[in-house]
C-alpha positions as CSV (number, residue, x, y, z in Angstrom):
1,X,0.0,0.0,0.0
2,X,2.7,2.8,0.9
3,X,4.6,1.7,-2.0
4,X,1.6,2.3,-4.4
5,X,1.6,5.9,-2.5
6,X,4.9,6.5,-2.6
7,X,5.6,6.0,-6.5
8,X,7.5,8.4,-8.2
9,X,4.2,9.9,-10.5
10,X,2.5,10.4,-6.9
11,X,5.7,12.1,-5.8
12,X,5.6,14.3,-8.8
13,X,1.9,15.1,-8.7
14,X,2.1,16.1,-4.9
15,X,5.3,18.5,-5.5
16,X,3.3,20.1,-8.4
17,X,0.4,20.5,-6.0
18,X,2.5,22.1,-3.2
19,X,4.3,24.6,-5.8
20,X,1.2,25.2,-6.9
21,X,0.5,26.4,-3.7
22,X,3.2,28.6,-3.0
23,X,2.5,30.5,-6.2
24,X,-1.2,30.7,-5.1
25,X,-0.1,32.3,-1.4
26,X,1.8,35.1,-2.5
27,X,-0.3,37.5,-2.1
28,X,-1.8,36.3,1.0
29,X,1.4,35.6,3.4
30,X,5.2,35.6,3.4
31,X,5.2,32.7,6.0
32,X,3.5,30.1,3.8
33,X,4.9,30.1,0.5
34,X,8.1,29.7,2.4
35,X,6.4,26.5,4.5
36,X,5.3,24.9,0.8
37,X,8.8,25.9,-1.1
38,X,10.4,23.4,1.4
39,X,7.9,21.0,1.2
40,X,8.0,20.9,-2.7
41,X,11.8,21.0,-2.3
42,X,12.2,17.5,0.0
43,X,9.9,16.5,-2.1
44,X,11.6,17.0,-5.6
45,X,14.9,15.2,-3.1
46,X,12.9,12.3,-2.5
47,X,11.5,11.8,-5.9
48,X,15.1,11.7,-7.2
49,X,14.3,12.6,-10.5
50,X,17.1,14.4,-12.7
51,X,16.4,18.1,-11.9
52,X,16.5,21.3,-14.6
53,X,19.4,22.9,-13.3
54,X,21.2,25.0,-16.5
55,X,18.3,28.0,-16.8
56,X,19.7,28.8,-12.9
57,X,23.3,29.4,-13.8
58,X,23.2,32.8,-14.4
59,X,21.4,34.6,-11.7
60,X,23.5,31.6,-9.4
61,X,26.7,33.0,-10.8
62,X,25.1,36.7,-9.8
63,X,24.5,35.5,-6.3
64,X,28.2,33.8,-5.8
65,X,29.4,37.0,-6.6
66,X,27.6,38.9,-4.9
67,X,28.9,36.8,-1.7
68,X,32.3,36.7,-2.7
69,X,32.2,40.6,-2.9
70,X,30.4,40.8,0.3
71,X,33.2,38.5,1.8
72,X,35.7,41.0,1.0
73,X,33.7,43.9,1.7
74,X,33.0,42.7,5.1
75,X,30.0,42.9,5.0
76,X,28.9,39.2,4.6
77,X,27.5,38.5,8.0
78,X,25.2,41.8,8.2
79,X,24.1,41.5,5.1
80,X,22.9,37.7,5.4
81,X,19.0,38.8,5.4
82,X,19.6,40.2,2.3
83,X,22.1,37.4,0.5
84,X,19.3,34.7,2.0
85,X,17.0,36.7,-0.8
86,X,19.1,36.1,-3.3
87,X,19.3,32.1,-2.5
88,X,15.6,32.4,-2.8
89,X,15.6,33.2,-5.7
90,X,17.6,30.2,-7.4
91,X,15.7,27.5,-5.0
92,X,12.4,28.7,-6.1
93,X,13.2,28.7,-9.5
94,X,14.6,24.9,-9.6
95,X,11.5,24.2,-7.9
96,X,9.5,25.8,-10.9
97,X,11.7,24.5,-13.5
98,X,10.5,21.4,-12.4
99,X,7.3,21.5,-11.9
100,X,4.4,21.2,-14.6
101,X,4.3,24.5,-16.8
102,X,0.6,24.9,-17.2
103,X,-0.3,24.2,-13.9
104,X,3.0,27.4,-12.9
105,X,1.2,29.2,-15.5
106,X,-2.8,28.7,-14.4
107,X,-1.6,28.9,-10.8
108,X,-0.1,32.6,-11.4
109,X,-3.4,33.8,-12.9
110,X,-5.6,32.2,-9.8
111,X,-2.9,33.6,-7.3
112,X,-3.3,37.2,-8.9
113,X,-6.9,37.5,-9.4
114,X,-7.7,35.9,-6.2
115,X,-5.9,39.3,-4.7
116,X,-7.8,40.9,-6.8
117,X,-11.4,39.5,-5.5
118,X,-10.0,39.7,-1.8
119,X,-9.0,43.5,-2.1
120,X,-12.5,44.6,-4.2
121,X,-14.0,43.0,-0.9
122,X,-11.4,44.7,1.3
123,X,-12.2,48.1,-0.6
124,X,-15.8,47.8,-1.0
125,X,-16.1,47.3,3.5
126,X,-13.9,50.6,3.5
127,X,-16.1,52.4,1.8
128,X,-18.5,51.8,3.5
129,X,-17.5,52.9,6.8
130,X,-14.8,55.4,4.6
131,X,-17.5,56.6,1.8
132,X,-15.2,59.3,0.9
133,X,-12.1,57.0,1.1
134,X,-8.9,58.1,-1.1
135,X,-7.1,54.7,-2.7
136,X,-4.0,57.4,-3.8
137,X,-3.1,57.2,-0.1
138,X,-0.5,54.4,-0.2
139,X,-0.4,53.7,4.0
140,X,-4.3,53.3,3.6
141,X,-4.3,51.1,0.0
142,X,-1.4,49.1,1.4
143,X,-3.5,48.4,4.6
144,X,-6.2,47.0,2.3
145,X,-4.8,45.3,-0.5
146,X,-1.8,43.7,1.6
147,X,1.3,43.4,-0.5
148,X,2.5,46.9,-1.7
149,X,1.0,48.5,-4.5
150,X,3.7,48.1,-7.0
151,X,4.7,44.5,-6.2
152,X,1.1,44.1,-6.6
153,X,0.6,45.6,-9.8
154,X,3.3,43.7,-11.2
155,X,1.8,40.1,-10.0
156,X,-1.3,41.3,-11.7
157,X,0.9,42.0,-14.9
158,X,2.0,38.8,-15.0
159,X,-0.9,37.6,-15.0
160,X,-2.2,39.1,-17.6
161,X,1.1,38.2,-19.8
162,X,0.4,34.6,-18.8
163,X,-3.5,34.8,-20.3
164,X,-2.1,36.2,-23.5
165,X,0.3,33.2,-24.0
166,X,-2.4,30.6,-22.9
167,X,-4.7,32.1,-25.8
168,X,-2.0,32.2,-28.3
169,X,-1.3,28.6,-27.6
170,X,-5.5,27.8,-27.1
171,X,-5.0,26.9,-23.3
172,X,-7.7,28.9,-22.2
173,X,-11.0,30.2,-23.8
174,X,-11.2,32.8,-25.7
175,X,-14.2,34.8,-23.5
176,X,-12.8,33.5,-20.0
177,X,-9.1,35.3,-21.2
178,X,-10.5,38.2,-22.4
179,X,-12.4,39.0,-18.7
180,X,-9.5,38.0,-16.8
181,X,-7.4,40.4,-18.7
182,X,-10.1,43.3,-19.0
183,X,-10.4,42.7,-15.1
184,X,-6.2,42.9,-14.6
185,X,-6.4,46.0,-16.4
186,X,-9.4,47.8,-14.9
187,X,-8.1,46.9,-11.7
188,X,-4.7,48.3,-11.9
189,X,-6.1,51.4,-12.9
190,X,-8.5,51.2,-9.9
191,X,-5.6,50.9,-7.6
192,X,-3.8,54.0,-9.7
193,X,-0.4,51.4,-9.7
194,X,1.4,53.8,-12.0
195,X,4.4,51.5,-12.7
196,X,2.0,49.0,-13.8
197,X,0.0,51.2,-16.1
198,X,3.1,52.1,-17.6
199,X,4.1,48.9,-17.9
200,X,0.9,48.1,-19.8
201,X,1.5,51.2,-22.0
202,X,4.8,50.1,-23.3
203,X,3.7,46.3,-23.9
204,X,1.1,47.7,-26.3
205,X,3.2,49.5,-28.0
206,X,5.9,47.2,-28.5
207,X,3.1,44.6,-29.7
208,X,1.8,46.6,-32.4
209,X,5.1,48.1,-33.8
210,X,6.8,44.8,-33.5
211,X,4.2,41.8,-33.5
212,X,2.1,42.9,-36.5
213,X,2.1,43.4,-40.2
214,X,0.0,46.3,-40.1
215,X,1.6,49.6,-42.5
216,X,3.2,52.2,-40.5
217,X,0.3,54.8,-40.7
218,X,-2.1,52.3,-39.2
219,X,1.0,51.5,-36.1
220,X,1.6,55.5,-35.4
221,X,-2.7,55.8,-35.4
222,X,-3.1,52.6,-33.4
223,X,-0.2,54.1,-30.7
224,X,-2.0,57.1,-30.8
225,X,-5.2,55.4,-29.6
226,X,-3.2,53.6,-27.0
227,X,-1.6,56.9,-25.5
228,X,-4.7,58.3,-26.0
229,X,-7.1,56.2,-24.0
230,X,-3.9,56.3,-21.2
231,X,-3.8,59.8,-21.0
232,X,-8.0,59.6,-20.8
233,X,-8.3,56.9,-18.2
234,X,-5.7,59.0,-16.0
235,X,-7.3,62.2,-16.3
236,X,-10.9,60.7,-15.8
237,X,-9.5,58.8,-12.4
238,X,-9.2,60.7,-9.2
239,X,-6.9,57.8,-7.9
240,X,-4.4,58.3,-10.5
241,X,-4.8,61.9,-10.8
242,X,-3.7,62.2,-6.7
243,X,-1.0,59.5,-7.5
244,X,0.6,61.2,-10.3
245,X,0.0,64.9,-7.6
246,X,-0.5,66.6,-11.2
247,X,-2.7,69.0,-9.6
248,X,-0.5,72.2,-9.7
249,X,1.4,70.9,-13.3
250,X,5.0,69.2,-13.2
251,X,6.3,70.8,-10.3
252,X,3.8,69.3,-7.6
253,X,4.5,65.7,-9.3
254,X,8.2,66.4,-8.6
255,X,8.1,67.8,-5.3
256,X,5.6,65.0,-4.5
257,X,8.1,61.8,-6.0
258,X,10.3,60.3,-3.2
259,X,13.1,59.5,-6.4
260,X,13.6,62.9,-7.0
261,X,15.3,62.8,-3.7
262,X,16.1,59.3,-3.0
263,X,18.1,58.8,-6.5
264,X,20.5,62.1,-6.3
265,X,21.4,60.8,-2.4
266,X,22.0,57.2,-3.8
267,X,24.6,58.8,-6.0
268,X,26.2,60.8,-3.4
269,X,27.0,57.7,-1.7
270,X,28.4,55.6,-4.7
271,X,30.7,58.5,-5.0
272,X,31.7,57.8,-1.3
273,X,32.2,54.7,-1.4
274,X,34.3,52.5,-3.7
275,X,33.2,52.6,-7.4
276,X,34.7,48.9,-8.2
277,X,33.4,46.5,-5.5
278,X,31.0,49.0,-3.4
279,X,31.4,48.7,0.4
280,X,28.3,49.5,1.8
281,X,26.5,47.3,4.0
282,X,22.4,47.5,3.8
283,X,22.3,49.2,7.7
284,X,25.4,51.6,6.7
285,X,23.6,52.5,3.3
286,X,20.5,53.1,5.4
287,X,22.3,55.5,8.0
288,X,23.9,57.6,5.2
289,X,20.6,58.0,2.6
290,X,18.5,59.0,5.7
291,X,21.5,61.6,6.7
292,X,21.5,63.1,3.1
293,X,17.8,62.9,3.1
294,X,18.8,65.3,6.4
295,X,20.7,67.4,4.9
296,X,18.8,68.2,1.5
297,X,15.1,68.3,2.7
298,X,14.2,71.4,4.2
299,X,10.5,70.8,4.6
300,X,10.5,69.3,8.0
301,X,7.1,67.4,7.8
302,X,8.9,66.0,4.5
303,X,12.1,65.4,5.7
304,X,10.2,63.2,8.7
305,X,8.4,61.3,6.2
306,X,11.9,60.0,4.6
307,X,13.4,59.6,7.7
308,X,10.5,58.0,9.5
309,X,10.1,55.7,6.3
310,X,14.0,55.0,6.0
311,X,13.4,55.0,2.2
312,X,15.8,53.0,0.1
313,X,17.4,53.3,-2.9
314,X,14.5,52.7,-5.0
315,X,16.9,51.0,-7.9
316,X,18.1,48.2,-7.5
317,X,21.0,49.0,-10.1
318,X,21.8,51.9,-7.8
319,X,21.7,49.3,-4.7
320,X,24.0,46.7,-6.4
321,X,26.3,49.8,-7.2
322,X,26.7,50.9,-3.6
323,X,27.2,47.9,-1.9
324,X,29.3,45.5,-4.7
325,X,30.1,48.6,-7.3
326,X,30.6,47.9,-10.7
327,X,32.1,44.6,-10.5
328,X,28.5,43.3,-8.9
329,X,26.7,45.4,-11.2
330,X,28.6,43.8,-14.3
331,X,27.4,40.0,-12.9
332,X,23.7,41.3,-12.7
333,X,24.2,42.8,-16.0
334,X,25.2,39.0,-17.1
335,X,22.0,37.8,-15.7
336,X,19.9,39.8,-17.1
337,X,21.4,39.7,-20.8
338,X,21.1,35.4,-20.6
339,X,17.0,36.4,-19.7
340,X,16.9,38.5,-22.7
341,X,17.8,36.4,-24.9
342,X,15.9,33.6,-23.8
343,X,12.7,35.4,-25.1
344,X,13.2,34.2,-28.0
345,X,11.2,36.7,-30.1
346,X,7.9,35.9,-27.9
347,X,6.1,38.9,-27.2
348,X,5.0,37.7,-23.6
349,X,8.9,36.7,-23.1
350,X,9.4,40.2,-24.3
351,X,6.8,42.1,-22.0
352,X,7.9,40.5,-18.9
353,X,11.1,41.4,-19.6
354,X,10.6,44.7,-20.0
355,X,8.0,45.0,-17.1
356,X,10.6,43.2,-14.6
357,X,13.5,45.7,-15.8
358,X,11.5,48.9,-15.0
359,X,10.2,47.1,-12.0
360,X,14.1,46.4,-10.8
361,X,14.6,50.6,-12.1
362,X,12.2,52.1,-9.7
363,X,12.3,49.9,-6.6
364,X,14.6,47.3,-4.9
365,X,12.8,44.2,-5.8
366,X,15.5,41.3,-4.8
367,X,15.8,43.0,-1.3
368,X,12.2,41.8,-0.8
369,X,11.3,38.4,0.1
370,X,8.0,38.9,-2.2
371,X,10.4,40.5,-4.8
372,X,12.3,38.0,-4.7
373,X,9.9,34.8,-5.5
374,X,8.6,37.1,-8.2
375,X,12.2,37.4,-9.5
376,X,12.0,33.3,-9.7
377,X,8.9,33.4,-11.4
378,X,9.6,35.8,-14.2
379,X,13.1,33.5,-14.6
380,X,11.0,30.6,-14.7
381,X,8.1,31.8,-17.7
382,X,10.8,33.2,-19.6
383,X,13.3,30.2,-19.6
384,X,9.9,27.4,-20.1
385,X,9.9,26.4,-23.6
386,X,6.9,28.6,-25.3
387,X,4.6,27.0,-27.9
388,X,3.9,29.5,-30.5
389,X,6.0,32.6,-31.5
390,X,3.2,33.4,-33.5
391,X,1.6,37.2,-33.1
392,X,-1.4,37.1,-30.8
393,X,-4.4,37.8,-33.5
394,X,-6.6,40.7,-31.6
């Protein structure tokens, strides 16, 4: 009886199961998808089977380096949390590699538009005790929707990605794909997650000047549209309106933007530190960007909002720059050239590629735990053999 149990296609099943799981959790908790990544990981051990391994090499050659530099920095041991991050990265990804694509791939879609039903609920109870409620107010929107607003828009991007490929390979009906992206869409611009709605922007653009035989004229009118509806659904929505603060023109959206600040200090400290292998520790880099932010704000209420907040870099180029310099920037730069040209020419490939890349521009995504299992799953969907490289037909 246990051996009928215990056979290797019940193994495999169960592991597909658990990662399945994981995927699904994301936006719900940070403590299980870790519980079910080492469940699906013994798992995978026990079943003995011979692993995908090669897709993992280069963001595994990143993370050695990354240690190695940290090693002669110093600044190994204190920077653990953050280097643990990184090995999340690679395990999650062998455990994807090796699981059953179309379940990764339906699992994603479920995870993200189960968020999606839990914060409409979340939302809708807020209004009512909140009528005039402001979703531009990210404390208050993170409060609801629980992971933060960007990392969440992104999830929801993938998702979408994920519903175009299943069409273009007929894994999903036609009707059911077109709601779930419609609903993706609508709700990013719901939640005003600007990075996300550019993200969106850019895909369409790249699909129609690059995935279609139409004649120039027709591209150029068809971008139009695109920019066009953009600038509409933005200038129609109160919650993007506030998020962009366009209120009093340019200047407001300036003096409102944490970068505008956050990226000038991050350079003042690369030019502290050592160029070529960095030298900053995550606590040290902390202590100096909050003493800039010190020194440069002169609104106090402001200046106590970045100090309070102990904003980071925001860039995770900038990040890799201060604490392994150039020579850990060069090995991320590896890693993400071997992901580019794994798309292959597919235009999902290409639009999560492009989404993750401004994603790892505006925020430090791999210091995240959440950041980081998305990091694996982008990896993962770009690396997994795709079907058609046909043009989706709209």
């Amino acid at each position: 009886m246990l051996k009928k149990l215990f056979t290797q296609n019940n193994i495999k099943r169960t592991q597909n199961a658990v990662t399945c799981l994981a995927i699904i959790s994301l936006p719900l908790s940070m403590a299980l998808p870790n519980i079910f990544l080492i469940i699906s990981v013994l798992l995978l051990i026990i079943n003995n089977e011979k692993l995908k391994y090669k897709e993992i090499i280069p963001i595994t050659v990143f993370v050695l380096a990354t240690a190695f530099i940290e090693l002669i920095n110093k600044t190994f041991i204190s920077d653990i949390k953050i280097l643990s991050r990184l090995l999340l990265i690679i395990l999650f990804t062998i455990v994807l590699l090796n699981s059953k694509v179309l379940y990764v791939k339906k699992a994603i879609i479920v995870s993200a538009n189960l968020a999606i039903v839990i914060s409409l609920i979340k939302i809708a109870s807020l209004y009512i005790t909140l009528p005039n409620v402001d979703l531009s107010n990210g404390e208050l929107i993170f409060n609801v929707i629980y992971l933060d607003r960007p990392f969440l828009g992104f999830f929801i991007f993938i998702s979408s990605m994920i519903t175009i490929n299943l069409l273009q390979n007929k894994e999903i009906n036609k009707k059911l794909a077109f709601v779930i992206i419609a609903v993706n869409i609508l709700f990013v611009f719901f939640i005003a997650a600007r990075l996300t709605i550019l993200t969106y922007l850019i895909s369409g653009i790249v699909y129609y000047y690059f995935f279609t035989s139409y004649k120039t004229y027709v591209k150029l009118l068809i971008t139009s549209l695109i920019c066009i509806s953009f600038v509409t659904l933005a200038v129609t929505n109160d919650n993007i309106r506030n998020r962009f603060k366009l209120e009093n023109g340019i200047d407001s959206f300036v003096d409102y933007e944490p970068r505008f600040i956050i990226w000038p200090c991050s350079v003042k400290v690369i030019d502290d530190g050592n160029i070529f292998i960095g030298g900053k520790s995550n606590e040290n880099l902390t202590s100096e960007l909050i003493n800039c932010y010190s020194s440069k704000i002169t609104n106090q209420s402001k200046k106590d909002w970045f100090i309070d907040s102990k904003f980071n870099s925001h860039n995770q180029f900038l990040y890799i720059i201060m604490t392994t310099g150039i020579l850990g920037l060069l090995f991320f730069l590896y890693f993400l050239i071997s992901l580019w040209k794994n798309t292959n020419g597919s235009f999902y490939k290409i639009s999560l590629f492009i989404g993750f890349v401004l994603f790892l521009i505006l925020d430090c995504v791999l210091n995240r735990q959440v950041g980081s299992y998305f990091a694996a799953l982008i990896i993962t969907l770009i690396y997994f053999v795709d079907k058609s490289k046909k043009p989706l037909k709209l």
